[in-house]
N, C-alpha and C positions, 0 to 999 in steps of 0.2 A: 546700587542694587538693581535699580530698576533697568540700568542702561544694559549689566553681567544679565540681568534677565531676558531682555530682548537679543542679545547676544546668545544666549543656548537653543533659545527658541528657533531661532535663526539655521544654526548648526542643526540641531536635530530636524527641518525639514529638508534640510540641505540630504545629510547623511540618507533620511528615509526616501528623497528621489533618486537617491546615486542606487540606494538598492532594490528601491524598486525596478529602476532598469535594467540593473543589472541581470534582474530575477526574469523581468518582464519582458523586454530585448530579445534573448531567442526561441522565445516563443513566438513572438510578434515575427521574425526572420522565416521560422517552420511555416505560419500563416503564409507572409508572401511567395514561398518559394512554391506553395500546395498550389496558389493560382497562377503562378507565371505559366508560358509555353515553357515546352521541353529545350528550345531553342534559345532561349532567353538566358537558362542558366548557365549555359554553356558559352555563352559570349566572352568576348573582352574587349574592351573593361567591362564588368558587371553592372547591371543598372539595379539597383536598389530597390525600383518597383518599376512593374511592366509595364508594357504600351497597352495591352489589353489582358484581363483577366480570362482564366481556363479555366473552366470548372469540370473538365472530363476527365480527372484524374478522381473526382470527388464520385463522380456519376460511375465509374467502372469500379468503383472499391465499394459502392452502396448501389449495383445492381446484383440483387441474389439469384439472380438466372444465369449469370457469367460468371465463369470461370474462376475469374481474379476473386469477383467482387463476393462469389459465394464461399471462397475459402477462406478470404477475410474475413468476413461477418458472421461466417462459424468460428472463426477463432476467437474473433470479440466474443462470442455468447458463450463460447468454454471459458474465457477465461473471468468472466463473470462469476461464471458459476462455480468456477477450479477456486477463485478469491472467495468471494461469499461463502460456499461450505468449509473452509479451511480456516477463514474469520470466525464463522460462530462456533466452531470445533473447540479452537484457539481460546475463546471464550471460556468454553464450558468446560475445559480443563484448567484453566488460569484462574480462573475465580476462588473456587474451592480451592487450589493448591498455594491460590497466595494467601489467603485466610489461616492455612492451616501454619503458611510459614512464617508469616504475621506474628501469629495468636499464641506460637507453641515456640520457642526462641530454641530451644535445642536439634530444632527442625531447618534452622537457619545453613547452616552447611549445605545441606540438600541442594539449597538453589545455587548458591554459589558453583558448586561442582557442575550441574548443568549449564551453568552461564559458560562455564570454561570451555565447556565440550562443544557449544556453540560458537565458540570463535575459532573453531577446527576451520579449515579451508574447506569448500565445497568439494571440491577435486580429492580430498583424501575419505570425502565417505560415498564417493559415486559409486563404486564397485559393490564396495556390499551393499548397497541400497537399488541399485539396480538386479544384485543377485535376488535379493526379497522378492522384489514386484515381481521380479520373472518366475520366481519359487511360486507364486499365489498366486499367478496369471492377472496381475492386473499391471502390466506394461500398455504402454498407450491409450491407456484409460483415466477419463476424467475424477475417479475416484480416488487411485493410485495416484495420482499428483497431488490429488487435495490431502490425503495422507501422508506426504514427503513434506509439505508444504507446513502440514500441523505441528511437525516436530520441529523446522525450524521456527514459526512464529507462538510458540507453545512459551520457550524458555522467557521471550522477550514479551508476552502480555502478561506476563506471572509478576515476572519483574516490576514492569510498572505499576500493575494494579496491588501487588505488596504496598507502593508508597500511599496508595489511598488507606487501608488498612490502618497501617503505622498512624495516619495523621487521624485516626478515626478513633476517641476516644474508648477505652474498652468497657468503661462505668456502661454507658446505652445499650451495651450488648448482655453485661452483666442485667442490670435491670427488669428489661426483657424474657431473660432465662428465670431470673426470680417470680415471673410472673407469670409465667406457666408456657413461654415458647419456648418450640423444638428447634433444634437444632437449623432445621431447613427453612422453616419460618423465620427465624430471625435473620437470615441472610437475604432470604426474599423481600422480607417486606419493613425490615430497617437497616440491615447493611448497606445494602446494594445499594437502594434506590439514595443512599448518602454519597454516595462515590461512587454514582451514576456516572459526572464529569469525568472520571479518569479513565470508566469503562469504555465511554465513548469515547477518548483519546483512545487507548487501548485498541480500540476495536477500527480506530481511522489507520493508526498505522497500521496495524498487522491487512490492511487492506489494501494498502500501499505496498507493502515489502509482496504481498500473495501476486498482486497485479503486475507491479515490475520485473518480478522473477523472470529470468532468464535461460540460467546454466542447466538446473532440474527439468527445464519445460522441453528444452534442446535434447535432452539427453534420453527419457523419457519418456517422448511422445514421436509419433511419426506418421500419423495419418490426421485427416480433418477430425476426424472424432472426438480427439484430446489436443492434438493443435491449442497452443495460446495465442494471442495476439502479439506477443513480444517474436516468438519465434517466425510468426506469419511475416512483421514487418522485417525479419532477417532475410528471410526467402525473395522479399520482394526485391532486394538489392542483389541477389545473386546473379549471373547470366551473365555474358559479356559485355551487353551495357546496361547501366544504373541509371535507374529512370528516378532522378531525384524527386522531383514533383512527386511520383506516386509516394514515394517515401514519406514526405512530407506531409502529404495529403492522411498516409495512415495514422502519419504521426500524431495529427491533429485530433484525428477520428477516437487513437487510442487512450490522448490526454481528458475527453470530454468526459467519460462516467467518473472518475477520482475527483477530477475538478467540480465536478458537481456535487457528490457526495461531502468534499470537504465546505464546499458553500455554503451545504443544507446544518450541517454540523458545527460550522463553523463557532457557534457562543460555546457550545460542550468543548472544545479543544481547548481554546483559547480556558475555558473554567478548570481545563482538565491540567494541566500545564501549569498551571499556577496556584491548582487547590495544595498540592503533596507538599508547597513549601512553608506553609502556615500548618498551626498544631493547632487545634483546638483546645 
């Protein structure tokens, strides 16, 4: 037993460094490629790591008085802001709406129909959704995206936080109600705060899906005003030549606020993630 024991042991740190490189590898790649010369990349054979590091790919994309660097760093800060309002939107329609589809079982259809409408392709709801924005005049505005964006991450934090609901005994909510709390109270100050963890999953992804987005942000926006950072690093590869380093360099720049935020969150996911499959 003891030998089969150092045996899995063995295996599973094997398997957690193959993935962690797997995961970790090209990133580390983006890293080197942000500091090499421009000349570097283009060689052959390719060298792995430079002869000297470049950091002017990092200095033209994080100077706000140029060109480059200030349509970049508007776009970073819209799309903070496009992700953040569209996360707590996402929120504040998902919580209420998974409670009610929780709590009321004949209300259960409801979400499922949603889920389905949400595996639509992008491309088959661009037109009417771009005739809307353009109907209410909010095309290339940062509020207009955060609105596109609600509807997609709306269906999928409903969803998840449904499974905190479900695993959340209903006696504690009854009790509470016996006891003279309303309705809103009791979601405030002993729902929630019970299935916090999953909100906060909840609220990591739909910050991820708002922040990666892509195809809405393209489609959508067209000046720096509502610019995302996903569409700015498209721009930057445009032109006859592809300055990968800069790409690289944005790329790095765009990965650092998710990565942080998931650092900062990181015990709530992990809680979040593995509260819905135990029942109280």
């Amino acid at each position: 037993m003891e030998h089969r024991s150092t045996t899995a042991t063995v295996l599973t740190y094997v398997a957690a460094i193959i993935v962690f490189m797997v995961v970790l590898l090209p990133f580390v790649w983006l890293v080197i490629m942000s500091l090499s010369p421009a000349e570097a990349l283009t060689q052959k054979p390719l060298r792995w790591w430079p002869s000297e590091l470049d950091f002017s790919n990092y200095r033209q994309l994080l100077d706000y008085t140029g060109g480059k660097g200030h349509d970049f760093l508007s776009a970073l800060f819209n799309s903070l802001r496009v992700s953040g309002l569209a996360t707590l939107l996402a929120l504040a329609v998902a919580i209420p709406a998974a409670w009610v589809v929780s709590r009321v079982k004949s209300m259960g259809w409801s979400l499922s129909v949603v889920v389905l409408l949400y595996m639509l392709p992008p491309v088959a709801l661009a037109v009417p959704l771009y005739m809307v924005l353009a109907r209410i005049g909010m095309l290339n505005s940062v509020y207009g995206l955060a609105a596109i964006y609600l509807a997609i991450l709306a269906p999928f934090t409903t969803w998840l936080i449904k499974s905190g609901f479900d695993a959340l005994p209903g006696e504690i909510e009854s009790a509470a109600s016996m006891d003279g709390a309303r309705l809103d109270q009791m979601l405030r100050l002993i729902s929630i705060p019970l299935i916090a963890p999953i909100v906060s999953t909840a609220a990591i992804f739909a910050l991820l899906l708002a922040w990666d987005e892509f195809f809405y942000a393209l489609l959508f926006t067209s000046g720096v005003e509502a610019k995302t950072v996903t569409v700015a690093i498209a721009e930057i590869s445009g032109g006859r030549e592809t300055n990968y380093g800069a790409i690289a360099a944005a790329g790095v720049i765009a990965a650092l606020p998710p990565v942080f935020i998931g650092l900062i969150l990181q015990k709530a996911l992990i809680s979040g993630l593995t509260q819905g499959g135990v029942k109280g």
